[in-house]
C-alpha positions in Angstrom: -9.6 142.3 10.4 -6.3 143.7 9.2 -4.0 145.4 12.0 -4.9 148.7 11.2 -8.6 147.9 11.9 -8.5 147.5 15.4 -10.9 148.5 17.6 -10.6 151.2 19.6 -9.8 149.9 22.9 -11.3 152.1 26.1 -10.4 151.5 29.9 -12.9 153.3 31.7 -12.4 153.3 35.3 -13.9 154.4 38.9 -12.8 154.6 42.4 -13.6 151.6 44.3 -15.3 153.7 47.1 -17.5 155.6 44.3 -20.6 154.0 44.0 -22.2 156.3 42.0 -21.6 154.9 38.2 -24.6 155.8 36.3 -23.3 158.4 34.2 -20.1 155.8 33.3 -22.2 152.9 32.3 -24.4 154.8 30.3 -20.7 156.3 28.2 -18.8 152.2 27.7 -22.4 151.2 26.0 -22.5 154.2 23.7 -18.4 153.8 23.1 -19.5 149.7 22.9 -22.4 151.0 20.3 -19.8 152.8 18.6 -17.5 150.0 17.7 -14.9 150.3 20.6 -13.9 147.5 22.9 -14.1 148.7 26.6 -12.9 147.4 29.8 -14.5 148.6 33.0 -13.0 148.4 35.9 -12.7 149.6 39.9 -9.2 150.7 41.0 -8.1 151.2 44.4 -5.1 153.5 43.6 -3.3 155.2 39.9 -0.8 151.9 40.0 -4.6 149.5 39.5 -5.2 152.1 36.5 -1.9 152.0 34.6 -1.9 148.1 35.5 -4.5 147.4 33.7 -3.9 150.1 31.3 -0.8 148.1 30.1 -2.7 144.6 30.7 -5.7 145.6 28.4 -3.1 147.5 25.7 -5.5 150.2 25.4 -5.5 153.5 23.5 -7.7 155.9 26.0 -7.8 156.2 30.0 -11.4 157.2 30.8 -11.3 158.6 34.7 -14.7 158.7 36.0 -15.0 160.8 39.5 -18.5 161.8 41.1 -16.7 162.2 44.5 -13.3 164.7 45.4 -10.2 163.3 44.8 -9.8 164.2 40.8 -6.6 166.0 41.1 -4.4 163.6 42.8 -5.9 161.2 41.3 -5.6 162.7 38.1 -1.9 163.9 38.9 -0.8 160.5 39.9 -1.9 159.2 36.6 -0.2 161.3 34.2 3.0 160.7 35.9 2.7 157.1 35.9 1.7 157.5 32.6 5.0 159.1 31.6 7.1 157.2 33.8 5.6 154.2 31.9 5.9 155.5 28.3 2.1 155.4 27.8 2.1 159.0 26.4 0.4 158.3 23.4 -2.6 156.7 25.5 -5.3 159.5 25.3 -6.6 160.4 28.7 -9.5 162.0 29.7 -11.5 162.6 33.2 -15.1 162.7 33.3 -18.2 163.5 36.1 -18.1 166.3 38.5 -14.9 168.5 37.5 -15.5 172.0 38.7 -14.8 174.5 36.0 -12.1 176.2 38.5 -10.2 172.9 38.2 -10.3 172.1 34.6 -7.0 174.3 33.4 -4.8 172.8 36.2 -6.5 169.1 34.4 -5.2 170.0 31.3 -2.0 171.1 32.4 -0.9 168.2 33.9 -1.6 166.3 30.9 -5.4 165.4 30.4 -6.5 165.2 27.4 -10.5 166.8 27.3 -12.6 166.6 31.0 -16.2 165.9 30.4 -18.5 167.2 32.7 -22.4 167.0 34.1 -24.3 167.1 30.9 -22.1 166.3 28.5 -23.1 164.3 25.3 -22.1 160.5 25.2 -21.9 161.4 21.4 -19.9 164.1 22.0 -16.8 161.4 24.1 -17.5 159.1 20.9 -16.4 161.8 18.6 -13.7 163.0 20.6 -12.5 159.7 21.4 -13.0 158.4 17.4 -10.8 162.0 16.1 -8.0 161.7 18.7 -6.5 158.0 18.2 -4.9 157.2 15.6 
């Protein structure tokens, strides 16, 4: 496999305390159908994320939330992910995102939210048209 051929590779990730990861699962075995290599992990805080972020040498962050906490969280992230250089690492946030929230998500630097309902078809595309 030449070097341009990689796979895709896909940290998707959930709070430790979050039990509910249904919804999650279900997305790294489509992205896994799809060709792309993903790591799934638990973190306890956004230092866990980017850690393994950097470990794994991945090109997306996949936040999964089903419980508050997704604009710290979220917050925390994007700055550790500029303060680390990662800013071509795609990043987006997934699960229960009021649509209220979703502007101030963007702003700070996510990349697309996916929420309640949304295709796994539809994060394959998106995922597949935004890395290069």
């Amino acid at each position: 496999m030449a070097a341009t051929d990689r796979k895709i590779r896909v940290l998707l990730t959930k709070s430790r305390i979050d039990g509910h990861d249904r919804g999650v699962r279900y997305v790294a075995t489509r992205l896994r159908e799809a060709g792309m290599e993903v790591i799934f992990t638990r973190y306890r805080d956004p230092d866990d994320i980017i850690n393994s972020a950097l470990q794994e040498d991945v090109d997306v962050i996949g936040l999964s939330f089903s419980v508050g906490g997704y604009l710290i969280i979220s917050s925390d992230v994007m700055k550790l992910v500029r303060k680390n250089g990662m800013e071509n690492i795609l990043v987006i946030v997934g699960g229960i995102i009021p649509e209220d929230d979703i502007p101030e998500l963007l702003e700070m630097g996510v990349s697309r939210t996916f929420g309640p309902g949304s295709y796994a078809d539809d994060i394959v595309e998106y995922i597949t048209a935004h890395v290069s």
